[in-house]
N, C-alpha and C positions, 0 to 999 in steps of 0.2 A: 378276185376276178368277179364281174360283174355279171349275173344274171338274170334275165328277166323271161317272167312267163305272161302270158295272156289268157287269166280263166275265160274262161268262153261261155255262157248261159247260150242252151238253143235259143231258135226263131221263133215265131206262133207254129204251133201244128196241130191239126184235129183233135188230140187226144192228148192219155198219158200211157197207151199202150207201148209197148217199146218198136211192135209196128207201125209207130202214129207217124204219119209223113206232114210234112209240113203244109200249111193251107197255103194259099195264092201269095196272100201278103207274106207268108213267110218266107216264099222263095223270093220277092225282091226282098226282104229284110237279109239274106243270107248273100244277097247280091251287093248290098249296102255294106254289110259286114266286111264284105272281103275289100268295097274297095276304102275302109276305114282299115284295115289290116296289113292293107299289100305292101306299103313303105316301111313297115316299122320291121323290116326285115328279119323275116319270121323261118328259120331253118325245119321246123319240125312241129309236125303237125300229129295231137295223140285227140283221138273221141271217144267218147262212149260208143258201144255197138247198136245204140237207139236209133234210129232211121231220121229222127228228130234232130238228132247231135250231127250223124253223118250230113245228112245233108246241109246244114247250117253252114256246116266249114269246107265243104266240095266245092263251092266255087274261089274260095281263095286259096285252095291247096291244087287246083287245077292252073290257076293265075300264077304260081310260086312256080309249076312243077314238081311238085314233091307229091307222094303219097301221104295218105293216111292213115297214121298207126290206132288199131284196134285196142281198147283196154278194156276189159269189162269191167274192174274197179271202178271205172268213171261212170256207172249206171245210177239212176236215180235212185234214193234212200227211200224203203217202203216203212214210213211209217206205223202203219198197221194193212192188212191184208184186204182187211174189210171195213165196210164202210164208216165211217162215227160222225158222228149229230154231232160232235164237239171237237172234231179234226184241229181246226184254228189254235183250240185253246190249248188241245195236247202238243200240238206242234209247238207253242208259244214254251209251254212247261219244258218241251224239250231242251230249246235250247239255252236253259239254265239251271236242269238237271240230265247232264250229259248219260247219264246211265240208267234213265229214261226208258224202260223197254216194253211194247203194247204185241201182248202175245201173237207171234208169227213176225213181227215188224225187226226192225234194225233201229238198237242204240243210237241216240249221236256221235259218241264216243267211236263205237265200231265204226259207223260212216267215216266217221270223219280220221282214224285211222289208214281207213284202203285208200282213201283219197290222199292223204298224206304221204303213203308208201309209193304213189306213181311218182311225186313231186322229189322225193328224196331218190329216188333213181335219175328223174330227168335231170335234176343237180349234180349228178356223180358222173353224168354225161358231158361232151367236150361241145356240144352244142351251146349257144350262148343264148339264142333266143326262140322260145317256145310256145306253142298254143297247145291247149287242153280247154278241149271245149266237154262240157256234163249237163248237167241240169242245176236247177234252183235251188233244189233242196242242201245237195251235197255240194256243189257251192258256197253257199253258207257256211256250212260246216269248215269247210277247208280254209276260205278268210278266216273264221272265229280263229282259228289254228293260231293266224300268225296277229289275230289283233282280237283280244277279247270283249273290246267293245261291240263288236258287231254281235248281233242278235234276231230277232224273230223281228223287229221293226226292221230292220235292213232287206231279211227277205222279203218281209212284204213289198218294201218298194221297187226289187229288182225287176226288170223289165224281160223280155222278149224280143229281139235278144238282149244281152249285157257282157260288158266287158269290163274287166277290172283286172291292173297289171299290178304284177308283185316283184319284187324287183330284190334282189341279195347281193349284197356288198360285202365281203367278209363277216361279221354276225351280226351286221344289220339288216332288217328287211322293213320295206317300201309297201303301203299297200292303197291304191290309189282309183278311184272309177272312172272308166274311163267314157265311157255313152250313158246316153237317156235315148234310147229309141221308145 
C-alpha cells in the first residue's frame, strides 16, 4: 500500500524560541503553504508544539477541516544549549558523525531516532496521506534516515517554509523536494 507524508519545515518566524510566532511574511508563506498543500489530499495533520510549526500548518488544516495533532518528538534538535562561535561547523561534523554530542545538546542519532518513531507509527496507521510539519534541523535528520546522501549542504539550502514528500511503496521509499519558497 502506498504511503505518503509531507515533511513540512515552518514559515519565517521572529525567533528560535518555541514561543517564536511567525513574522508578517510568514503568515502569508503559511497561507501559500496551504494553498500548495490543500489537493494533494492530506487526511492528517501531526506538528511540533512550536507556535512556529503550529501556525505554519493552521491554515491548511483549517482549509481540510481536520485538527492538528500535537507531538513533541517533532521539536527542534538542540544542538548545544549555549552559544558557539563554531555552531555551522559542529553542525556540519554532525551530520557525519551521528553520535556527535555537545554537552546538554541532542545527538543526531537521538534526533533523528524520535523523529523517526512519529513516522513509524503514522505508517502503522490506516491513514494514507500525512503532513508533519518540524523544524530544519530534525528535518534533516529524518530525510538523512531514508537517503544517506543528504547532509549539512542540504540543510543549509532548505528554505522557509519547505516541503519535501516521502512516499513508501512496500520497501521502497521515494524521497523528493517539493518547494523553493
Amino acid at each position: 500500500m502506498l504511503k505518503t507524508l509531507y515533511i513540512v519545515r515552518h514559515c519565517q518566524a521572529v525567533g528560535q524560541e518555541p514561543n517564536a510566532p511567525l513574522t508578517s511574511e510568514g503568515h502569508f508563506q503559511a497561507i501559500a503553504l496551504a494553498d500548495l498543500l490543500f489537493s494533494f489530499g492530506i487526511e492528517r495533520v501531526i506538528s511540533s508544539p512550536f507556535m512556529r510549526a503550529y501556525q505554519s500548518i493552521a491554515p491548511l488544516a483549517e482549509r481540510l477541516g481536520i485538527s492538528i495533532e500535537i507531538d513533541n518528538r517533532l521539536t527542534e534538535r538542540v544542538l548545544c544549549p549555549t552559544p558557539l562561535d563554531d555552531w555551522r561547523e559542529r553542525l556540519a561534523e554532525s551530520f557525519t558523525n551521528l553520535d556527535l554530542y555537545l554537552d546538554g545538546g541532542e545527538s543526531s542519532r537521538s534526533a533523528m531516532a524520535r523523529g523517526i518513531a512519529v513516522i513509524d507509527e503514522v505508517l502503522q496507521q490506516k491513514t494514507s496521506i500525512t503532513a508533519i510539519v518540524t523544524h530544519g534541523n530534525l528535518m534533516a535528520m529524518i530525510l538523512k534516515h531514508f537517503d544517506d546522501r543528504i547532509g549539512y549542504a542540504e540543510w543549509e539550502k532548505l528554505s522557509n517554509p519547505d516541503v519535501y514528500r516521502v512516499q513508501f511503496l512496500n520497501d521502497a521509499t521515494h524521497v523528493e523536494r517539493m518547494t523553493f519558497f
